[in-house]
C-alpha positions in Angstrom: 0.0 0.0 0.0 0.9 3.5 -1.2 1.7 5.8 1.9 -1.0 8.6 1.9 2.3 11.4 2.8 5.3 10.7 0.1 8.2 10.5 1.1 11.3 12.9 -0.1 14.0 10.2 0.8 16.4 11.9 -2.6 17.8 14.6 -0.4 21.0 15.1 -1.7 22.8 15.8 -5.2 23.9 12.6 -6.4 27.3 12.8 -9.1 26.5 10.4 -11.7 30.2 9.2 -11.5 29.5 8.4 -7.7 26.5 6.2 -9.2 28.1 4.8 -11.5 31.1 3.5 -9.0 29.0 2.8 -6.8 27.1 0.4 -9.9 30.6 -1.3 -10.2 31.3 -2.0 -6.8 27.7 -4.2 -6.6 28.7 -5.2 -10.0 31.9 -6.5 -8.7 33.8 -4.8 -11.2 35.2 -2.0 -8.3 35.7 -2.6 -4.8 33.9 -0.6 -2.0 37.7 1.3 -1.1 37.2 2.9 -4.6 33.9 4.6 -3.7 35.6 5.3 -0.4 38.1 7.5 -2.1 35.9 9.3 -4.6 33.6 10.6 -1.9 36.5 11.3 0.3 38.2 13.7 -2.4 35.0 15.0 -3.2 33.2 15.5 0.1 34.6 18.1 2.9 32.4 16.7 5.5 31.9 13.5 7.2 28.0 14.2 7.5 27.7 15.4 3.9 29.5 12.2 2.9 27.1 10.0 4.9 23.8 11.2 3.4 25.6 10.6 -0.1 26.6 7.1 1.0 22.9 6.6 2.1 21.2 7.7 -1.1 23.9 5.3 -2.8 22.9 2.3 -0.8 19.4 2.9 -1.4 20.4 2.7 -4.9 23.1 0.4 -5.5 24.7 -0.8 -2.8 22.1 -2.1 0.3 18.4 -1.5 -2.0 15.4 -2.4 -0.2 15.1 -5.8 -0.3 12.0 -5.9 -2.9 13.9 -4.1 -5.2 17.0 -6.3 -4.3 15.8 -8.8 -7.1 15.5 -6.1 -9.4 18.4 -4.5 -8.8 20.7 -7.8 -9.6 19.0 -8.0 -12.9 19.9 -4.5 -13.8 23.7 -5.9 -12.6 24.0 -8.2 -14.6 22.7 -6.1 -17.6 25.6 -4.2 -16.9 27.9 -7.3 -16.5 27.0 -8.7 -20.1 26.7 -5.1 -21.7 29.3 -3.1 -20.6 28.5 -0.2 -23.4 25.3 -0.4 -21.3 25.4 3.6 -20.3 25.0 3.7 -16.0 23.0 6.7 -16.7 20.2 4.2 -17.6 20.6 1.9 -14.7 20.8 4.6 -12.5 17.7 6.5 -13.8 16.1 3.3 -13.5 16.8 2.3 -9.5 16.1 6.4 -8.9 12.8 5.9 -10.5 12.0 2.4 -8.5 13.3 3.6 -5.1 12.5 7.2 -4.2 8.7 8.8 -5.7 9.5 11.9 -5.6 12.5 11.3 -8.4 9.8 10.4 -10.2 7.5 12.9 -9.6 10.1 15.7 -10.4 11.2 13.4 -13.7 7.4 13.4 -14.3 6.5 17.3 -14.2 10.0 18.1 -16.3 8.7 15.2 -19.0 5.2 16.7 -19.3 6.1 20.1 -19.0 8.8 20.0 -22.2 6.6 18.0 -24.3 4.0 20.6 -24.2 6.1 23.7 -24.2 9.8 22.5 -25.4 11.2 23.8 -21.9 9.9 24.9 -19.1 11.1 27.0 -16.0 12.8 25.9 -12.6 9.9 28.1 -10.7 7.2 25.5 -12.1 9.2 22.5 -11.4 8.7 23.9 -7.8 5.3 24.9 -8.4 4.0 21.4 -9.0 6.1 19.8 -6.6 4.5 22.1 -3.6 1.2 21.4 -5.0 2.1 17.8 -4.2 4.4 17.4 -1.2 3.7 20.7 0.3 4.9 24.6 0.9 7.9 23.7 2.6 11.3 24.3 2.6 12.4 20.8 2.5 10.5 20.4 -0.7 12.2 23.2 -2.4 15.8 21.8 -1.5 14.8 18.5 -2.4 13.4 19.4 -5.5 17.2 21.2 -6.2 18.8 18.0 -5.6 16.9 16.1 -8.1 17.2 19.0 -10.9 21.0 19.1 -10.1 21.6 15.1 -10.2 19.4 15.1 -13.9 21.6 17.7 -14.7 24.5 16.0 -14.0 23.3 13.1 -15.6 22.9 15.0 -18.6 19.4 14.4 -18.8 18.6 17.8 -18.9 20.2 21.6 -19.0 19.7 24.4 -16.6 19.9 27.9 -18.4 19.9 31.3 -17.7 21.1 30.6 -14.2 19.3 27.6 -13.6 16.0 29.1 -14.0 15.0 27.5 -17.5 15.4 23.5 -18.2 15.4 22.2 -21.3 15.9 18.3 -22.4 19.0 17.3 -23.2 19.3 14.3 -26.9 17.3 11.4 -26.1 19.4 8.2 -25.0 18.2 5.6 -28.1 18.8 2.3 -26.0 17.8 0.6 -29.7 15.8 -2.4 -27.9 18.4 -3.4 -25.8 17.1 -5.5 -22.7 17.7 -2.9 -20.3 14.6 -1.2 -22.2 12.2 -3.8 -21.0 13.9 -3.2 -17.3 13.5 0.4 -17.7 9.8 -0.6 -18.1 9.6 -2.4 -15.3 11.0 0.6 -13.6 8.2 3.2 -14.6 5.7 0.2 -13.8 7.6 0.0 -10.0 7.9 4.1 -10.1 3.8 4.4 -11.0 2.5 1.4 -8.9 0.1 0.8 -11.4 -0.6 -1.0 -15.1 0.2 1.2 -17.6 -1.1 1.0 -21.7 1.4 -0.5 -23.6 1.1 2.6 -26.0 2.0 5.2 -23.4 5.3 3.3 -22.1 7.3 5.1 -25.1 5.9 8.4 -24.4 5.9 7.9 -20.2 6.5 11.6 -18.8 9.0 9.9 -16.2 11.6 8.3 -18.5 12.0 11.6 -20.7 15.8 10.8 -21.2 15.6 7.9 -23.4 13.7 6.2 -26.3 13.3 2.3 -25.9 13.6 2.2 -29.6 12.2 -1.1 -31.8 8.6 -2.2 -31.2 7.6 -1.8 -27.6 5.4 -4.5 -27.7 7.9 -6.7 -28.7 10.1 -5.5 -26.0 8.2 -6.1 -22.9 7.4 -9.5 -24.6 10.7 -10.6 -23.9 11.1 -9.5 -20.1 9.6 -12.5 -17.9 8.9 -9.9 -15.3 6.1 -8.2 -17.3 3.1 -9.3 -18.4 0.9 -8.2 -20.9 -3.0 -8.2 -21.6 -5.8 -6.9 -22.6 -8.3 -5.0 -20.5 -11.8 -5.0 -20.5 -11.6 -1.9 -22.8 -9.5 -3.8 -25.4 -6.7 -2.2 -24.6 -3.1 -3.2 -24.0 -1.8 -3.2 -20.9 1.2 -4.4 -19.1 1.9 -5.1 -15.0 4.6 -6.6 -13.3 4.3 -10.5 -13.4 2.9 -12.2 -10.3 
């Protein structure tokens, strides 16, 4: 069950090289001492460096265990892609683990389809509207348009004030498509058209590319039907 109050849980900017090392380490391809180091040389506080670290483990490192499974199969995507970019994993585990990722990833995808950019001040806007007029979800909100930034997802112009999308990431049908799927599905909590999983507001960054049916036809994790509307839906599997 859905909590009735979301939770911010994303409250700090999150490097997408930090990510991506801390990606490796569960990957095995990097060890924990490697992570260690970067956030050492890049953080001047202990306390700063322990929310990082806890926003990583929520990720990567120590996910909740019903994402654990979920998690591993986005490893080992990795492991037999390398080329596979980490921005794509990453986006993914943000979108399963933390809402309001999603809900910021959301407003920024439906706002620059409709208008081609849109500004920082309604980014906030919406988000107030949702988790309330408080400074917490201001800053929050900061963190997750500076970590998209970073992750090249978007750019921030004139001074931060107006976003605009960044190239599409064509993942071309790759499997991590069909997990990136899964991910809006986990993000949502609910079945989503078939039709709409292309065009979802949340996964802006990226096209799946290929058909999309055939795509989630190949991940046992999904499964597809057709409602009582004749429509084409998909859920995660049972």
């Amino acid at each position: 069950m859905n909590s009735p109050s979301p939770q911010i849980g994303f409250d700090r900017f999150i490097q997408l090289d930090w990510a991506a090392a801390a990606l490796r380490v569960r990957a095995g391809m990097s060890t924990l001492d490697d992570l260690v180091h970067m956030l050492d040389s890049s953080h001047a506080g202990l306390a700063a460096k322990k929310k990082t670290r806890t926003v990583l483990n929520r990720l990567w490192l120590e996910p909740r265990p019903d994402l654990v499974e979920f998690a591993d199969r986005g490893v080992r995507i990795y492991r037999d892609s390398p080329d596979t970019p980490s921005f794509v994993l990453t986006w993914g585990m943000a979108l399963a683990t933390y809402p309001f990722f999603g809900k910021v990833a959301e407003i920024i995808g439906r706002l620059t389809t409709l208008q081609g950019d849109c500004t920082s001040a309604e980014v906030h806007r919406r988000m107030s509207e949702i988790y309330g007029e408080r400074e917490g979800t201001r800053r929050m909100t900061n963190m997750v348009l500076q970590s998209q930034a970073d992750w090249g997802a978007i750019e921030r112009l004139d001074k931060g004030k107006r976003i605009v999308r960044s190239k599409a990431t064509d993942l071309r049908g790759a499997p991590v498509a069909a997990w990136l799927a899964e991910a809006c599905l986990r993000s949502t909590g609910r079945t989503l058209a078939v039709a709409n999983i292309e065009s979802s507001p949340i996964i802006y960054p990226f096209n799946l590319g290929g058909s999309t049916s055939y795509i989630l036809s190949k991940s046992d994790s999904l499964e597809m039907r057709v409602d009582s509307a004749g429509v084409q839906v998909i859920s995660l599997a049972v």
